[in-house]
FISE-841137 format. One record per atom (N, C-alpha, C): residue in one letter; x, y, z. Coordinates in pm, whole numbers, plus 50000, padded with zeros to 5 digits. Each point is the difference from the previous one (the first is absolute). Layout:
AXYZ
...
This chain:
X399012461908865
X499855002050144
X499244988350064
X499034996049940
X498844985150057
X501234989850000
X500604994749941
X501384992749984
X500264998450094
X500195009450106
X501205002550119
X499204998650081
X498624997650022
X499215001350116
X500224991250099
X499704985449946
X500854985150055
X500925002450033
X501125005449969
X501405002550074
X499815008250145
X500005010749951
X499445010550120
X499034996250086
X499184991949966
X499224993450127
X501314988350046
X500754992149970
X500524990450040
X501275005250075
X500305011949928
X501435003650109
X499255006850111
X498695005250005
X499715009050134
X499744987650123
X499594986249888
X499454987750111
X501284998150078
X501055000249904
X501234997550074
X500405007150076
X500115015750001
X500045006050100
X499405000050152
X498964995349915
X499375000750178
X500194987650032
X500384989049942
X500684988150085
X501144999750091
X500595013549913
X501704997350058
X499695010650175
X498925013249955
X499625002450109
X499304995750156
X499554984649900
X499564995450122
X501014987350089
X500744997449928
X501374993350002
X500655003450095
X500675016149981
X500585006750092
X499095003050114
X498715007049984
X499534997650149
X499934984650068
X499994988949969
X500024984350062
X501245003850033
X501035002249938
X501965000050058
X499555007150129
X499465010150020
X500005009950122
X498734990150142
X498864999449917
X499594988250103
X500704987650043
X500794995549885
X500484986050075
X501265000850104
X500525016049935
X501965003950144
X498895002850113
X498885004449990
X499855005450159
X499154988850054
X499624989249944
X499794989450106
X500284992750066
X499704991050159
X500494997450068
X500554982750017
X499544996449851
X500184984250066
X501044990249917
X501145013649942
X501394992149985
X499675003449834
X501455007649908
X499545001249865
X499704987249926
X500474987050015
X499404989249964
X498734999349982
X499574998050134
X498494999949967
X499075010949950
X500915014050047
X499035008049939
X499694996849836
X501614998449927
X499734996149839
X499294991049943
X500314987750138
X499494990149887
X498124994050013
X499645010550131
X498814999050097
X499365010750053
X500655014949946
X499155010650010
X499824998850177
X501464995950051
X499514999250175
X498474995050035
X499634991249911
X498514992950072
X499245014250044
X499995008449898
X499105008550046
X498775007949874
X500034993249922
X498865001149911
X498715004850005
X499195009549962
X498485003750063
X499344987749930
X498274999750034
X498814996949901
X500534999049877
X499515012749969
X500375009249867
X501104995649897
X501064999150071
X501024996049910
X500134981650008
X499944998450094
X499784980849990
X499225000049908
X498765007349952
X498544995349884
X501015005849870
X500445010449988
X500835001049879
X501134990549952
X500734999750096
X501234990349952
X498934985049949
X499754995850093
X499184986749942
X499395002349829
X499235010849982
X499885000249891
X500385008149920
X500995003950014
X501105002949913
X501244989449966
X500124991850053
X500214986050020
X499204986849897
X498685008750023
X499574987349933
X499765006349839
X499355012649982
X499915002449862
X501205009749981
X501054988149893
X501235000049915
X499614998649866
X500934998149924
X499874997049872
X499374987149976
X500134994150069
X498554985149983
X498665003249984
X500135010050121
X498145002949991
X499925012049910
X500765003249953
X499505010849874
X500424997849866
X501085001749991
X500474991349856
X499804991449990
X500574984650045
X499664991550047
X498764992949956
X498605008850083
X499004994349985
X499515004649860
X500165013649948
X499455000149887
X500744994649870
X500984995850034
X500534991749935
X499144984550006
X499824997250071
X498704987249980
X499005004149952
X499625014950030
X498904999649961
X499795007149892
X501175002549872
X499715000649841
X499514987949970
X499824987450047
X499694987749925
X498694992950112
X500745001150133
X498434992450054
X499205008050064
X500285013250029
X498135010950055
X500555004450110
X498704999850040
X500035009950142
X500264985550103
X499854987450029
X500684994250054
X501224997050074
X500915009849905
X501214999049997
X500085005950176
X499255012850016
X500135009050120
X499604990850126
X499824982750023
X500114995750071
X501354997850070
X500915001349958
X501325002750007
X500385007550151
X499165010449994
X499805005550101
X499405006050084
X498634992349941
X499074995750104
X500094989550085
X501004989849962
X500924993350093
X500785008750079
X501145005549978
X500555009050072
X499125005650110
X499195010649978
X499365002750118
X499694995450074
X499434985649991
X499664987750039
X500574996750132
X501394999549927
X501064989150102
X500415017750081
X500055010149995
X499935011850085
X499134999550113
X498974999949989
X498574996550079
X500254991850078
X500194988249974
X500184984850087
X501404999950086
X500875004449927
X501365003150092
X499615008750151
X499565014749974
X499315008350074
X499294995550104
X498884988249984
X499104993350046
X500664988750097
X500814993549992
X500764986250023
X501595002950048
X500475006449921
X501155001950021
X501465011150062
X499385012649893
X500675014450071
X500165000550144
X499064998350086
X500575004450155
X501054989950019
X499974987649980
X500814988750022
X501415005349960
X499875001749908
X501265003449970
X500915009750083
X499125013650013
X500385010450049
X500484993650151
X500014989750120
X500144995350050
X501304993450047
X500324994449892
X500994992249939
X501345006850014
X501114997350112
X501155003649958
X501054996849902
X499394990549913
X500934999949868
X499885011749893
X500484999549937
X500175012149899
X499684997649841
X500824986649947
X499354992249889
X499054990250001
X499604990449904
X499314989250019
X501164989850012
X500944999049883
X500934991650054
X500694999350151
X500215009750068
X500185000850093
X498774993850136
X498775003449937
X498964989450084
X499914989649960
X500664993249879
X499554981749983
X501774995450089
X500905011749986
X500914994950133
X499844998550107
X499405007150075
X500264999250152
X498204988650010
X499384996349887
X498824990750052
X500954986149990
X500334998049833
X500514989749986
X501934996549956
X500665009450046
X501134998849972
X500865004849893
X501005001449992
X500855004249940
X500204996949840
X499604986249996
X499534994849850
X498895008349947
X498805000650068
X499235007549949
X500265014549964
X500595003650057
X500245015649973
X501075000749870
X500854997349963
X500704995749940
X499424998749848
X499024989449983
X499195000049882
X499085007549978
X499285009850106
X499515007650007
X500065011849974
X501495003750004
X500655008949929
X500155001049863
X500034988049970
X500274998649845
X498605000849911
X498844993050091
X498845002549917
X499675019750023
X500065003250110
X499365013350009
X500755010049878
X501334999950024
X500615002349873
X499345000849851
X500034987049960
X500094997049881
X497885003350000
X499545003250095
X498845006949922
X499965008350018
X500545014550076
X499975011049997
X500995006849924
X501394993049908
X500775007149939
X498934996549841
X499484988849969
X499344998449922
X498825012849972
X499464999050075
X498585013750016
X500835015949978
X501234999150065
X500905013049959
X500014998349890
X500554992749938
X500425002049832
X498905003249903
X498544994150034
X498775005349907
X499705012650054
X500665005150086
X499825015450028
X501015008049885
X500934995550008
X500775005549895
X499584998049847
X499544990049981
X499054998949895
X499425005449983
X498814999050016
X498635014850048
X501015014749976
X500965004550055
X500335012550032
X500565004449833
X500414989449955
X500825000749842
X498985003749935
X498874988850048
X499035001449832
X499215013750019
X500105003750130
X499125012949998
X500265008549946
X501575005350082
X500885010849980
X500144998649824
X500224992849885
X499964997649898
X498725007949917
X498914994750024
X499275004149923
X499345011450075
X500375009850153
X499545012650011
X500995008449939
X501324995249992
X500785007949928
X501154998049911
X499064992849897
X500994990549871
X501375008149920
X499915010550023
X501485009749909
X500674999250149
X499784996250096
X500865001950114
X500834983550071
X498924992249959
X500444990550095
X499664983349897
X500894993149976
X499194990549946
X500014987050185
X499884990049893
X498804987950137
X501494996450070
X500925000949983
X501224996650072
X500505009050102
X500145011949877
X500235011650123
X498935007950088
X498714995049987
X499275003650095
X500044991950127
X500184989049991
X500904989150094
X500465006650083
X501384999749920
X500985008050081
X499465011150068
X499595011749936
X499525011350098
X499004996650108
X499044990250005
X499264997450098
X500514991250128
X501394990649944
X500785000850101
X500255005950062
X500915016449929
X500445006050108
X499645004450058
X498595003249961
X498685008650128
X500184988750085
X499304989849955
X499854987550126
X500955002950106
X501234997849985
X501184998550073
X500535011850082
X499345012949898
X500275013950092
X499574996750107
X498975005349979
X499045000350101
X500094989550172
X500304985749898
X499864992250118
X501405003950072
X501164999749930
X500865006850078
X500575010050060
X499215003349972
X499885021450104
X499274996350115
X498334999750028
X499564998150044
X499714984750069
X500314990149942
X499534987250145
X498495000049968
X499564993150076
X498474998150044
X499085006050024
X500475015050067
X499445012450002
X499905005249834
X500745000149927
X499625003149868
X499324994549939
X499774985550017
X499064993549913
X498815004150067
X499344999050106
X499125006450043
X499595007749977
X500225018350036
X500085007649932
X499604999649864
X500705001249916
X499904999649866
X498984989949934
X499464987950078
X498604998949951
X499055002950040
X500015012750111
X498635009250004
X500045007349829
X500965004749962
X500005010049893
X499754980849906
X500674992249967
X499654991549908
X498604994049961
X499224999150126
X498714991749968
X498955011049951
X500115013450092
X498955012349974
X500795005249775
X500894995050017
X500675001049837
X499044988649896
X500144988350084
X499664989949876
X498485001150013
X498815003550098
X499094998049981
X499235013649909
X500515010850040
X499945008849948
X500155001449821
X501584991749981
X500175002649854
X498874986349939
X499814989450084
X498944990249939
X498355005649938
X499655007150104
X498895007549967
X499615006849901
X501485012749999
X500005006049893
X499764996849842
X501404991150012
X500284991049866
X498664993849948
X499114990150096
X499104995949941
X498805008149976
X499505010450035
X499235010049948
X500255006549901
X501645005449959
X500485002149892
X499994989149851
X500184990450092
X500414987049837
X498424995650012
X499054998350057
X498415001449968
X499585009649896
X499985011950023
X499685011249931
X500664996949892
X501524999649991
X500814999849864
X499364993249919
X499704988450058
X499434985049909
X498724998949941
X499195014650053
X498614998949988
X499044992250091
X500344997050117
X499344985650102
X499814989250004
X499604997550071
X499814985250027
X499614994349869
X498945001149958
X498744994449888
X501955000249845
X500305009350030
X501065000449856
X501204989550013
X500644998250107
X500474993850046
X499604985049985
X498704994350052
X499394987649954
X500454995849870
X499225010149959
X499994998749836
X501444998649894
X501045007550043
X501204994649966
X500644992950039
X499384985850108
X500824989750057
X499794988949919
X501004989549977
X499714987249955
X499494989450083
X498754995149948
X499564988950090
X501334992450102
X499225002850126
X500814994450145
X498865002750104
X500854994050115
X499725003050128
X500135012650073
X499845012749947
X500555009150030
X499165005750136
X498815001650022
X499715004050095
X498774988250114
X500874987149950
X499544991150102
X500354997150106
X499914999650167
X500475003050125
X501404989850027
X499544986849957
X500914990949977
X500784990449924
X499114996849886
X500134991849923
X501415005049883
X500295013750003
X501345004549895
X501094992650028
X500074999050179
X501144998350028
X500024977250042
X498344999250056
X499724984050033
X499894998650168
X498934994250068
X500314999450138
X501044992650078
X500774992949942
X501114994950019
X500845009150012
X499875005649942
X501625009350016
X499355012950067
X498845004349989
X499845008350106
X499974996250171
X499724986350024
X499874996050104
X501264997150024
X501194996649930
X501284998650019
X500395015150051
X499925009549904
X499915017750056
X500065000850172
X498784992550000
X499425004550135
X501294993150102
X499744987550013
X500934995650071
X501525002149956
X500344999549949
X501985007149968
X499585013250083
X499545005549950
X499675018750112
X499575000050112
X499124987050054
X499685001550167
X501664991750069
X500224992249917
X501054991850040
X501465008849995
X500025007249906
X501415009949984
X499665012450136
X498965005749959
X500025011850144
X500534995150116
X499454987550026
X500104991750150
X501675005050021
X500874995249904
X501154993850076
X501215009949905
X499315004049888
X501455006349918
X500825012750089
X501515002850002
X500255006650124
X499805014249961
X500125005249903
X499445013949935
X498575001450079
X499474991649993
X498005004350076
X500554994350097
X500774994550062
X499814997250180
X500845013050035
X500825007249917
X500775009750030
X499565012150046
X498575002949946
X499155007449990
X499705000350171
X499354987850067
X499464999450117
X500695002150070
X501294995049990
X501484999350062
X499885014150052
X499745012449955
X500685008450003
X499015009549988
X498994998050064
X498485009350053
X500235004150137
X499955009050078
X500055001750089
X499474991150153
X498844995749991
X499214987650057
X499114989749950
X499704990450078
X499054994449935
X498445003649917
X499565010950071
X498815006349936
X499955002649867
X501135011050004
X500745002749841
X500034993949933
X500964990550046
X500424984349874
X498624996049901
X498984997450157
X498804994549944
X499145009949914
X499975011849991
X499075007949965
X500324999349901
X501775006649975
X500175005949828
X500344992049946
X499974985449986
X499654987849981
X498964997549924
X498955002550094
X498544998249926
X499505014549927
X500415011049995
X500045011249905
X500835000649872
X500744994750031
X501215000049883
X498794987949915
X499814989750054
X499364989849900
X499205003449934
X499055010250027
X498865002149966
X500295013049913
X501315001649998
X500245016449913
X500564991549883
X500574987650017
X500544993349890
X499094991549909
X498834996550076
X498954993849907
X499545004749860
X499785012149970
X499445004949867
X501095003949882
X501074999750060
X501485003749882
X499654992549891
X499864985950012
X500324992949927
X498745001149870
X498874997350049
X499074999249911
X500005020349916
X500175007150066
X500345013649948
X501314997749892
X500834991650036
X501025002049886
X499854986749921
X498934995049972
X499814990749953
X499375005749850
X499065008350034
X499355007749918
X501035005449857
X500785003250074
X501245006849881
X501154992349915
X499334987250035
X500804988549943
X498665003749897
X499294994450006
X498514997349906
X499855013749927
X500135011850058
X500175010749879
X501294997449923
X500814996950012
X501054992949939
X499544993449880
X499584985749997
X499164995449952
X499635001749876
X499235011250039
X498685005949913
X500685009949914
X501355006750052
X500255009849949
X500784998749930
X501464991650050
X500934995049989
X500154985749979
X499434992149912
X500374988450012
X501014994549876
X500844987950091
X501494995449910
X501035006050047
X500185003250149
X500625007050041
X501384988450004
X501085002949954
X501294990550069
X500224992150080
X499875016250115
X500474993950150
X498515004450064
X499114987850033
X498895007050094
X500375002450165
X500815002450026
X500815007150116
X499905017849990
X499865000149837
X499835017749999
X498505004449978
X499164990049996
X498445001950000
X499745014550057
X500534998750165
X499425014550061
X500935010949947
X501255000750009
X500835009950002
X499335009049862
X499794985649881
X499285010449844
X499234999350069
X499035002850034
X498775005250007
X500095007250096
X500755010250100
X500015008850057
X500835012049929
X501524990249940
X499955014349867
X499635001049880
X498834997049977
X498995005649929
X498115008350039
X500815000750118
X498965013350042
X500535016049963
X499445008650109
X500725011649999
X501294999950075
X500955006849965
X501305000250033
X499815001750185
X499065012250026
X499815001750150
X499894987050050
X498474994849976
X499374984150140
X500694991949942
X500494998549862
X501414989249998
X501385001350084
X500115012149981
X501444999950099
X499704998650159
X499185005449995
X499454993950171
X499774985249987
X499024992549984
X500104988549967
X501114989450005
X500795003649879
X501054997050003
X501264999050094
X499905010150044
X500725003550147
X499464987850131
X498345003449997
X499624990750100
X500454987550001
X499824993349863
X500814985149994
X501174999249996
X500665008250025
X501344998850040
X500415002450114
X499315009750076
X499435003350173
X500104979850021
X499034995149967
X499504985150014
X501394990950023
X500665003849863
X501484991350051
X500565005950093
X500225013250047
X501365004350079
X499174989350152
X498815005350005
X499364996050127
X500594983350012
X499314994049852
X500624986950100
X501484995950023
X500595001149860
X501565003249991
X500695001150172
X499705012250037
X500505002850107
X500054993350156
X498674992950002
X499374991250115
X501084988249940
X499714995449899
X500814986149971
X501334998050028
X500635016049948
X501444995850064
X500575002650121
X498835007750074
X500165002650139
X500054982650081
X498744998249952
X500484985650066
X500984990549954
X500535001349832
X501234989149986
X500985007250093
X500645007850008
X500255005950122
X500714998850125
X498375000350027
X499744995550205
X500564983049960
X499394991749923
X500854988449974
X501274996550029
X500365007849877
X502074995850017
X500465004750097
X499515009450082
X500615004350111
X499494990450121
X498844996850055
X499284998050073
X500794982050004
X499744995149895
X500204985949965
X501134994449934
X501095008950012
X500884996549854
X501255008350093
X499985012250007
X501205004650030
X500195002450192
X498814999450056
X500135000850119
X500524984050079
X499634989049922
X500804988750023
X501124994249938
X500335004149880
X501585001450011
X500675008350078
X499725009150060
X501515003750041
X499215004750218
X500684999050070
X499965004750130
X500595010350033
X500795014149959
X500285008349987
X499125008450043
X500295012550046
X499075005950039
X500455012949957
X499385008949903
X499875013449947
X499705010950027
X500755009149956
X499015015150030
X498824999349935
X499165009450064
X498265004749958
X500305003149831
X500915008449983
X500765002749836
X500094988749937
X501074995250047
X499974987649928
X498984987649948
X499265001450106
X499164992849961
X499035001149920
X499585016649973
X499115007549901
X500574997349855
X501505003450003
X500234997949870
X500004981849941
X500344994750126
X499764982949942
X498384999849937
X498815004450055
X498964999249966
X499735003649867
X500535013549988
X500025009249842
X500804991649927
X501194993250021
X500394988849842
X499084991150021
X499614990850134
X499044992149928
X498605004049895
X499945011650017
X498575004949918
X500834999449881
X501085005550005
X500365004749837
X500304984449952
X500244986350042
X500994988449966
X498384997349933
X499075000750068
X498994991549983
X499215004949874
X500195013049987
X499255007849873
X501085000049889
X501024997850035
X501114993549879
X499634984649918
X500044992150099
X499184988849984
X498494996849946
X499285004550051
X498775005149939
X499545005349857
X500745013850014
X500225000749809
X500564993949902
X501044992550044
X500324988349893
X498974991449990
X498744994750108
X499164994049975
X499115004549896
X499605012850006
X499125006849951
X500194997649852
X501074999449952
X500564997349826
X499594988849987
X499384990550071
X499794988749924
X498564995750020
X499185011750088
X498644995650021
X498914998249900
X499044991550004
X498775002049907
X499114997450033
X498765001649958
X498835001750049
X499825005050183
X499375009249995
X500245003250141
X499274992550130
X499025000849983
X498774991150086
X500574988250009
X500504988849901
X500264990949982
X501514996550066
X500755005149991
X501015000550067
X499985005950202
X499095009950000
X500005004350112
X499034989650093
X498774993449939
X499824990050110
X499884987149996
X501054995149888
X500784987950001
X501285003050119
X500875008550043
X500975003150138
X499315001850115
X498345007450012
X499465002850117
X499544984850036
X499704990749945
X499444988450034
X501114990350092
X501665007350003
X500404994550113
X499804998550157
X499365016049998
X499644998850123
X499244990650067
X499184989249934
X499034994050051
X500344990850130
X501444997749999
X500774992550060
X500365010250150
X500095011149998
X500005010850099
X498265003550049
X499604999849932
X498735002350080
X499294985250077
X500034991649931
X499884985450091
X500724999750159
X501275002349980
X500404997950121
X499735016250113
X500275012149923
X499355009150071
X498404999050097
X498884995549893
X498804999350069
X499784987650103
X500904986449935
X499924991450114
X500675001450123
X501185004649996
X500805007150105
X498885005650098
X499395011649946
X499155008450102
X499024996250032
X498974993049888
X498594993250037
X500134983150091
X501174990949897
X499604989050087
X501774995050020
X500505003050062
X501354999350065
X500174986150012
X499344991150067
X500184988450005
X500704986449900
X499525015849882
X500164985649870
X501485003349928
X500185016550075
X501194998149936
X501734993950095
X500484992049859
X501204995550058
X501325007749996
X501364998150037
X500865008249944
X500654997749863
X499674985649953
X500985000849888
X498834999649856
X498485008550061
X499395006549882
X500355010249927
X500745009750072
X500505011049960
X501014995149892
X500954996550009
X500794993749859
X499044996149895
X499354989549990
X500224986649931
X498465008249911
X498955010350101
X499155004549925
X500145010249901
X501055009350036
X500325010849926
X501114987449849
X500804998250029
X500814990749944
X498694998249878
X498994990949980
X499314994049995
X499245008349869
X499305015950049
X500025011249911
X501055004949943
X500984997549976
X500925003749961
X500254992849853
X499654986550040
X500404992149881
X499234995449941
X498395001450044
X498925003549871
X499935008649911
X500475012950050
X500025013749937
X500934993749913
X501094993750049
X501134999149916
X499424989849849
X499514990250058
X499574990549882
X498935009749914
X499015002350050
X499055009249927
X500335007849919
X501235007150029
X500565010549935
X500714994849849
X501014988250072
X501054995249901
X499794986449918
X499124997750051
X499154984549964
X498444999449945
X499905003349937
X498415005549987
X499424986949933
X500384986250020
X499434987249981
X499364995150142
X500555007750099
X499734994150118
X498625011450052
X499385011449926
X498975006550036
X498854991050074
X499145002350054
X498894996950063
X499175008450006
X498805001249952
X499005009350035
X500425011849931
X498825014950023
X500535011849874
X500595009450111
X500354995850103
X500875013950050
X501404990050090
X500995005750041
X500734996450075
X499635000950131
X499215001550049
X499585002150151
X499694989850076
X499074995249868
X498914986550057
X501504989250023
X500605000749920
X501354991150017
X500585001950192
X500395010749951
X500905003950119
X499144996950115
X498745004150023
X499094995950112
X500014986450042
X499674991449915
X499784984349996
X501054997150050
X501695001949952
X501154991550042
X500355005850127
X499735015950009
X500515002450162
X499344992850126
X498804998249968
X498984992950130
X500144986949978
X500704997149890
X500454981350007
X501285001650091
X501105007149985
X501304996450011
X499305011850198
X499555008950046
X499155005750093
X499764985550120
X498904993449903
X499484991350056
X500944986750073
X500734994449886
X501604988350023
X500625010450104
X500685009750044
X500785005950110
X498724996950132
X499135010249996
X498794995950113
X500034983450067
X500254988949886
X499854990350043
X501024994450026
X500665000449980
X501734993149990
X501185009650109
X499655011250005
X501105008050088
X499535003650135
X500204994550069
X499745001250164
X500425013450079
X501055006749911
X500205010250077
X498895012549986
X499555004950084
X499525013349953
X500515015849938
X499485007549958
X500305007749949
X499745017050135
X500855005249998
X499895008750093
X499075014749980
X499275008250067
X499145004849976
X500405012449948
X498885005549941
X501005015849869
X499845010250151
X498505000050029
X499485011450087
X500274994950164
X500205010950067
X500484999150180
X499184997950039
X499864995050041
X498604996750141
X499535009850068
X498565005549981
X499385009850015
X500234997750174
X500295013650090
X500025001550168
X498764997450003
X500584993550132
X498104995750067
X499585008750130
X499205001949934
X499435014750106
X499474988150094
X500505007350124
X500134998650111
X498455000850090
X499364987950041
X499065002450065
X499445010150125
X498755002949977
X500225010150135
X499324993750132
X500675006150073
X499994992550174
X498605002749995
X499584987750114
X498694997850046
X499655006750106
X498725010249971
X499445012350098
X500664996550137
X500205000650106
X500355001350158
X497914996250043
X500024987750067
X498805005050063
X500045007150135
């Protein structure tokens, strides 16, 4: 009967996903601002509440839980800088950026490096936003395999847990739209923090504590703040995560689609601050790993063993929660590949003009084309962290021209938008495929340096300007001078 507990907790999780699924179908027919947008934008009507969830349900995926304790069977509690970055770049977005957005009548980011700097830009812009958010999909599917595997090994091995966490992914996003992802990470985040808690009070006790735990580790860095992981690469952390929030369209999607600016800004800076402690909490369970488990194969399954090897109950909860973790981000990610192909891809090929139907179901294959695509990625991923912000470090090239755009307009030209994104594109590319041409220990510091060179050559060399993202605030109108 303990056997089945993990199951029965995982089909009831599913149930109440699919329940909250179908209620989003019923919120998104009765809203007013066209089924398009309701699907792919929740009709721009998002509370607080759910803007602070999606964001971090968004941000802690299988990176920040598997993921991280997967770094952190070998380098410590360090590892949970990961996403202490994350929260990071939540906070500062919130602070700087969210109302802006909410502002903004574009819908993607590619769609704002078009109408600043042209049609070229958008264009490549498409291709980078892409190729890092179908990337970040696929270590969701990762994450979802290795979990589903070892909570329920006579049921599922690491392939076909894949697969099944696809098809949640994909339910869901295609029943419900944007309203479902929402939704469903009120129930996801109150899931993962909940089963985090548990689990680690349980695998404490199991282990005998802290003091036992020490004692069965092999000399390391295990509970040093920084040094497991090196300040280089934590300071790389930092910036890839203030630099990815800025501009990736999954987190601008978020603001996109808050009801006002207040909102944007608030659950912005709530969501960040709900995402700050994931990491170092699931960091911990890499390091009982460790101690408990060490020589593990794949240290990708660090957490998953060590949650089923508690009690069948706070393991299957647990367990559940980190999988809560993928659907949450899973779902945001392909909401925005998405709003993409439609927004940027299929609304400029063709001039046709559709039924409200029609156009819902164009939206629903693009979700399904893109999570087709995606899981073939997923078969060939490795290391997770490592892969996930070696792709986020494209953005650096989107957030440059985003913040100069809004802060100092002057400097930007029109044919930055190409030549800078262009530019990230083909560092990532060398970095990736060329690893003679590395510089420095993260890809960031790269990508930073060449965008504000090739930034800087447009500023000086291109005379044209670049056109502005945000409308020109009305000018309130002076008031008449008293009558004497």
């Amino acid at each position: 009967m303990q056997a089945n507990i993990p199951l029965m907790i995982l089909i009831g999780y599913v149930i109440v996903l699919t329940l909250l699924s179908w209620k989003a179908t019923k919120i998104q027919n009765s809203g007013s601002g066209g089924k398009m947008l309701n699907y792919l934008l929740a009709g721009q009507k998002l509370p607080t509440a759910v803007v602070a969830v999606m964001l971090t349900g968004l941000a802690v995926g299988g990176a920040s839980t598997v993921g991280v304790a997967e770094q952190a069977y070998t380098k410590g509690i360090a590892a949970g800088w990961y996403n202490g970055a994350w929260g990071t770049g939540g906070i500062v977005v919130g602070l700087i950026l969210a109302a802006k957005y909410r502002r903004m009548r574009q819908h993607t980011v590619p769609e704002m490096m078009g109408s600043a700097f042209g049609s070229g830009a958008r264009l490549v812009g498409v291709v980078a936003q892409l190729l890092i958010m179908m990337t970040i999909t696929s270590l969701q599917y990762v994450a979802g395999g290795a979990i589903l595997a070892s909570m329920l090994p006579g049921i599922f091995t690491f392939n076909t847990g894949m697969l099944a966490s696809a098809v949640v992914f994909i339910g869901i996003t295609l029943a419900g739209g944007y309203w479902a992802s929402g939704l469903t990470n009120v129930v996801n985040v109150i899931f993962i923090y909940v089963g985090i808690f548990a689990a680690l009070f349980s695998g404490f006790k199991s282990l005998g504590g802290i003091e036992a735990i020490v004692d069965a580790l092999p000399p390391g860095p295990w509970f040093e703040p920084v040094n497991g992981i090196g300040m280089a690469i934590v300071t790389g952390w930092m910036v890839v995560m203030v630099t990815m929030a800025c501009t990736t369209q999954a987190v601008v999607q978020i603001s996109l689609a808050a009801k006002d600016e207040k909102t944007a800004r608030n659950g912005f800076i709530i969501g960040g601050i709900l995402t700050l402690p994931a990491g170092f909490l699931c960091a911990l369970f890499g390091i009982m790993a460790a101690a408990k488990f060490p020589g593990l194969e794949k240290p990708a399954l660090a957490l998953p063993t060590i949650a089923a090897s508690i009690s069948p109950l706070i393991g299957g909860i647990f367990l559940a929660g980190l999988w809560a973790a993928d659907v949450s981000t899973a779902v945001g990610l392909l909401m925005g590949c998405s709003t993409l192909l439609i927004q940027d891809v299929w609304k400029r090929m063709t001039t046709r003009t559709f039924s409200p139907n029609t156009e819902l179901l164009i939206s629903r294959l693009a979700v399904f084309l893109v999570s087709a695509c995606s899981l073939g990625l997923a078969l060939t991923a490795v290391g997770i962290l490592q892969t996930i912000t070696s792709a986020l470090a494209i953005t650096t090239s989107f957030t440059l021209l985003v913040l100069t755009n809004l802060y100092a307009p002057r400097l930007c030209k029109k044919s930055a938008g190409f030549w800078t994104i262009l530019a990230s594109l083909v560092v990532w590319a060398l970095w990736t495929f060329v690893p003679a041409t590395r510089i420095g220990p993260h890809l960031i510091y790269m990508e930073w340096i060449v965008c504000l060179t090739v930034f800087g050559l447009t500023c000086a060399l291109d005379p044209r300007p670049a056109a502005a993202l945000l409308p020109k605030e009305p000018e309130t109108p002076k008031a008449a001078a008293p009558a004497d």
